[in-house]
N, C-alpha and C positions, 0 to 999 in steps of 0.2 A: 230520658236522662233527667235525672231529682239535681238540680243547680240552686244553690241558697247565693244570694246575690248580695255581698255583705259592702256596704257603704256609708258614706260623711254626708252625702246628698241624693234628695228620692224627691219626686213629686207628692205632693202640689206643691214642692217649693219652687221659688222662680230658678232660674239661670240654665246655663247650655250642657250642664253636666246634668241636674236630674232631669231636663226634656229629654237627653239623649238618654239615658237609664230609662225613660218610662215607655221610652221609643220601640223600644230592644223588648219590653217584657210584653209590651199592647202585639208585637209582629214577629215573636218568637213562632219557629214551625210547633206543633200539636205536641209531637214527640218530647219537650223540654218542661218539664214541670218546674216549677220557681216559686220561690219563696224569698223576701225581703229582709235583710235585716239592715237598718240605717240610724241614724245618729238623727232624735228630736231634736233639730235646730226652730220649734217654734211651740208653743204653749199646746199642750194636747187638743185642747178643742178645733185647732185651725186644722189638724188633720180628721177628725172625726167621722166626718160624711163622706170623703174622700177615701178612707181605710175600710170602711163599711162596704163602699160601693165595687172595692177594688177586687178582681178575679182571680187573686190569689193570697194569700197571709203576707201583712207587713207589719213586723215591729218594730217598735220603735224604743230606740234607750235614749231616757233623760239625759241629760246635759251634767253631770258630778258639782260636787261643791266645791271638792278639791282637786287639786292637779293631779292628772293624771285616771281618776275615777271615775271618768269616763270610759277609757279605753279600757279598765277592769271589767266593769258592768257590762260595756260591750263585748269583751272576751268571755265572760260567763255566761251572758247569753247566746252566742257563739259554738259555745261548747254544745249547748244544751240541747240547741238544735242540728245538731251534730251526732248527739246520742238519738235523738227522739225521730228525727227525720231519717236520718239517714241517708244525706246526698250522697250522687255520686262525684259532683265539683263544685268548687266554689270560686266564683267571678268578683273581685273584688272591685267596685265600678269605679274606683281612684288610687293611684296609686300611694299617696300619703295620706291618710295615715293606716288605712285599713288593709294593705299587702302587708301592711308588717304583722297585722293581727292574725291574717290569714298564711304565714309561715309558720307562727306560733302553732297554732291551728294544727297546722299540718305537721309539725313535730311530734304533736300528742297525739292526733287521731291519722295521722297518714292519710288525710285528705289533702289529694291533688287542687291546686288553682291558678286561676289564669286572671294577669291583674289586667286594667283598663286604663291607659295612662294619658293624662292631655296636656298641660301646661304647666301651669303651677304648684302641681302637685310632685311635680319632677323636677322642678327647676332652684328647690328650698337650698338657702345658703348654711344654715345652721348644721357648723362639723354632724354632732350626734345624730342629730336626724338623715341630713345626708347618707350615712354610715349605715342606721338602720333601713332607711332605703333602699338601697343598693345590695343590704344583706338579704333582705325581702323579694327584691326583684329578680335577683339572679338564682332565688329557688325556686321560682314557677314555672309551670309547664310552659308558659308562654304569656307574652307583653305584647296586649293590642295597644294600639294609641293612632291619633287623628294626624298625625302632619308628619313630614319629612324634617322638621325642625326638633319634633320632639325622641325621631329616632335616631338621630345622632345627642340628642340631651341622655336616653338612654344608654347607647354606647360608650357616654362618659360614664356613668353608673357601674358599668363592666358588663351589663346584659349582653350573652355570646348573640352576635345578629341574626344566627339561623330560629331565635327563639322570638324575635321581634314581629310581627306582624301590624303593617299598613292596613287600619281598615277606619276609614274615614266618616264622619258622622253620614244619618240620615235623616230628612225631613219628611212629614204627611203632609205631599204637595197639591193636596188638591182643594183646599181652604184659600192657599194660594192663585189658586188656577182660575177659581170661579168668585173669589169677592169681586164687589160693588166697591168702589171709591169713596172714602171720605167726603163729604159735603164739603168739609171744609175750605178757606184758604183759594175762594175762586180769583182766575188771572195770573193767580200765582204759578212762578215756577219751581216746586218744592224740590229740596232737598234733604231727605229722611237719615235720621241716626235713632237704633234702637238698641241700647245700652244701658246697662248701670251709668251711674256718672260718677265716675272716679274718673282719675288722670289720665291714665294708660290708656283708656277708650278713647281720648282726643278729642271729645268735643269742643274744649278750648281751642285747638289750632283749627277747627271749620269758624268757628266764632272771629279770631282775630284775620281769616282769610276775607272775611264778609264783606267789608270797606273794599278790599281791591274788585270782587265778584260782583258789588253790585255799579262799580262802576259799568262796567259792560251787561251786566242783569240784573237791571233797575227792579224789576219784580219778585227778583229771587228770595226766597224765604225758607228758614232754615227749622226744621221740626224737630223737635227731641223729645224721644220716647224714652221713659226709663223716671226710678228715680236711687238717688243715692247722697252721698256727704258734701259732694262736689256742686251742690246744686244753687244755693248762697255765692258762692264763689261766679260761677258762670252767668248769674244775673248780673252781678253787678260787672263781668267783663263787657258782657254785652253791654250795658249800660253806659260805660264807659268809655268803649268803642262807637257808638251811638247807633248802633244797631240792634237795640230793645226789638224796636217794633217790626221789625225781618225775623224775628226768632220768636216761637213758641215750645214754651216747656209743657210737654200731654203729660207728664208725669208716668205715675204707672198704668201701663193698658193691659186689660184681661188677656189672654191667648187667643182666646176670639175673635176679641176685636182688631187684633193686629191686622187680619189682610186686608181690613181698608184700610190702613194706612198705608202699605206699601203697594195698594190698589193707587190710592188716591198720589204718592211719589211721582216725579219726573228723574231721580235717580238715589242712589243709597250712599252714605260715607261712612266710616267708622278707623279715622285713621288712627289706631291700637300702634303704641309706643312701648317698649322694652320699659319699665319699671324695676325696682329693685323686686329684684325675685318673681316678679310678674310678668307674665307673657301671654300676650294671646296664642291658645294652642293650635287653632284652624281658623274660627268663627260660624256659627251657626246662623246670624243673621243674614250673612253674605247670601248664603242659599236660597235662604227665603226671599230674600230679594229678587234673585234670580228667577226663581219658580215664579214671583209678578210677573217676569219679563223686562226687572228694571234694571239697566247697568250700574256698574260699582265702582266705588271710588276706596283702595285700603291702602293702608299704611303700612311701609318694608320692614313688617317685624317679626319676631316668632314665626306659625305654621299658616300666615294669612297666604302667604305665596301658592299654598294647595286648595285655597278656598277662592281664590281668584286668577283664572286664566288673564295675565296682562294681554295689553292688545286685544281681549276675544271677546271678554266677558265684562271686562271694566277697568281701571286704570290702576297698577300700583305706583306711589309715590313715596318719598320722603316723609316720613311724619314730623320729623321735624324743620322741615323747608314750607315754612309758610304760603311764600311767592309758587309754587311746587302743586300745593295742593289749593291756592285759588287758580290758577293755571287751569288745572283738571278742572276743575266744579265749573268754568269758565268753557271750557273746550264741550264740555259734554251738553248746557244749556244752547250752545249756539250752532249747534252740531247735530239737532235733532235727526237726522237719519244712522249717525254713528251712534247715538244712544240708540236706536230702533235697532240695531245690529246686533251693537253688543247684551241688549237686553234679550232678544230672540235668543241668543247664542248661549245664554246664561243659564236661560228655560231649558232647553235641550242639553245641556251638559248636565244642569238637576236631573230632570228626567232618566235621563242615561244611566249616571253614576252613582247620584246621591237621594235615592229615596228610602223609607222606611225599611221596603222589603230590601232591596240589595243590605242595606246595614245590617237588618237582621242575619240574616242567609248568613251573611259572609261571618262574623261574631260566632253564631251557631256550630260554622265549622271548623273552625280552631276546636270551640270547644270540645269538639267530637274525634280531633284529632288523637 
């Protein structure tokens, strides 16, 4: 099956939409041929080596001068390979803005697709877009997407539900499984966040939790992996809070190097708050945490509820109840055998439900429906 994979996001760029695209094309069955088409969100050279090495064609369209002259250039190139390949489907890996391009698509050339939907991309407040949205979604073969939050965000859209399909991300857990721990931060009892740092991730509410947390875990220390616009701001909260020195910012960490960090964790947070038009659609890090074997701390928003078993695997709370979530981070430091549960419990639901192969498989067979 010839599938051209048309998308806004593709590796090597960072975040949990093109890991999860690069996820799906590294662990597609043999039978599914693929080809790339995505939106250069970075200077040609940062993809270079990376495109080269890659085992199958991905292009890539510039970024337009003018509005809208993107989504053109994209649509021609689109087309083109549309004429010249020959697929027989096309997966659109977001569902704004590239389902809309892929119904266009398929008015001209009668090529069937099936879009991929997670959070934001389905949650846009903007009448037109909305409109184009929902005209896009409701002509494809079928709407995969990652949470139970986002298949009712769909059903507001008008998507009939026999055409929705639950298929939840995957991770390659075995980076996980076998790192080494961090050197870092000995004595300490860490507490890991691996996000952007915008607002909606919450690293602000673990930050102003700290003062009550280290009243009873005088050791506790708080790690922030990521970087982003937020990052000015959260120095100087800490700072202000006077907990500078319980809190290190790692900035940006390779893919690699990630499993000693959550090697080196005594548990994970990421309490992700409802934003304008922003929502966390699952969480990808959740996983990864789990695959350590560390338990989790998330916050009751968007599709985090399908990425974390409460009570089993790690704690949901309030993201905006401060006293709520140093509670948790508090319960879990002093609680060491209930973190040793919940982190066991978290491994083995990875393993189970959410690794590379199951996401593949399961994606593949929509397709082929």
């Amino acid at each position: 099956m010839k599938t051209v994979l048309v998308t806004s996001q593709f590796a090597p760029e960072v975040g949990g939409v093109p890991r999860l695209l690069w996820a799906y094309s590294q662990n597609r069955p043999q039978t599914v041929s693929l080809r790339v088409l995505s939106v250069q969100q970075q200077p040609t050279s940062f993809y270079a080596d990376f495109d080269a090495r890659a085992p199958f064609p991905i292009d890539r369209v510039p970024p337009g001068r003018k509005r809208g002259a993107t989504s053109l250039d994209f649509l021609r190139r689109f087309g083109r390979i549309v004429r010249q390949w020959q697929p027989d489907i096309a997966l659109s890996g977001v569902a704004y803005p590239t389902a809309i391009l892929a119904r266009l698509i398929h008015l001209i050339y009668r090529l069937p697709y099936v879009v991929y939907a997670h959070s934001e991309d389905v949650t846009i407040g903007r009448p037109l877009a909305r409109w184009g949205l929902g005209w896009a979604l409701r002509g494809a073969t079928a709407v995969l997407t990652v949470s139970q939050f986002t298949v009712n965000e769909l059903r507001k859209l008008g998507v009939p539900p026999e055409r929705i399909h639950l298929v939840s991300p995957g991770i390659d857990v075995q980076p996980f499984t076998e790192a080494h721990p961090h050197a870092a931060w000995p004595g300490k009892w860490v507490l890991l966040t691996v996000a952007r740092l915008v607002a909606r991730k919450g690293q602000d509410t673990v930050i102003r939790a700290l003062p009550q947390v280290l009243k009873s875990v005088p050791n506790a220390h708080y790690v922030i992996v990521g970087g982003g616009p937020d990052e000015a701001y959260l120095r100087q909260l800490a700072a202000e809070l006077g907990v500078a020195g319980h809190v290190t910012f790692a900035g940006h960490v390779a893919d690699a190097e990630l499993p000693a960090y959550y090697a080196r964790c005594d548990a994970f947070a990421m309490l992700t708050r409802q934003g304008a038009g922003e929502v966390e659609g699952f969480g990808i890090t959740f996983l990864e945490a789990g695959a350590a074997g560390k338990p989790v701390i998330g916050g009751q928003a968007g599709g985090v509820a399908d990425a974390v078993a409460n009570g089993v695997t790690g704690l949901l709370v309030d993201p905006l109840d401060g006293r709520a979530v140093a509670e948790a981070i508090t319960r879990l430091a002093r609680d060491p055998a209930l973190a040793q549960r919940m982190g066991a419990a978290g491994r083995a639901r990875v393993l189970e439900n959410y690794t590379t192969a199951v996401f593949a498989r399961k994606v593949t067979a929509v397709l082929e429906m």
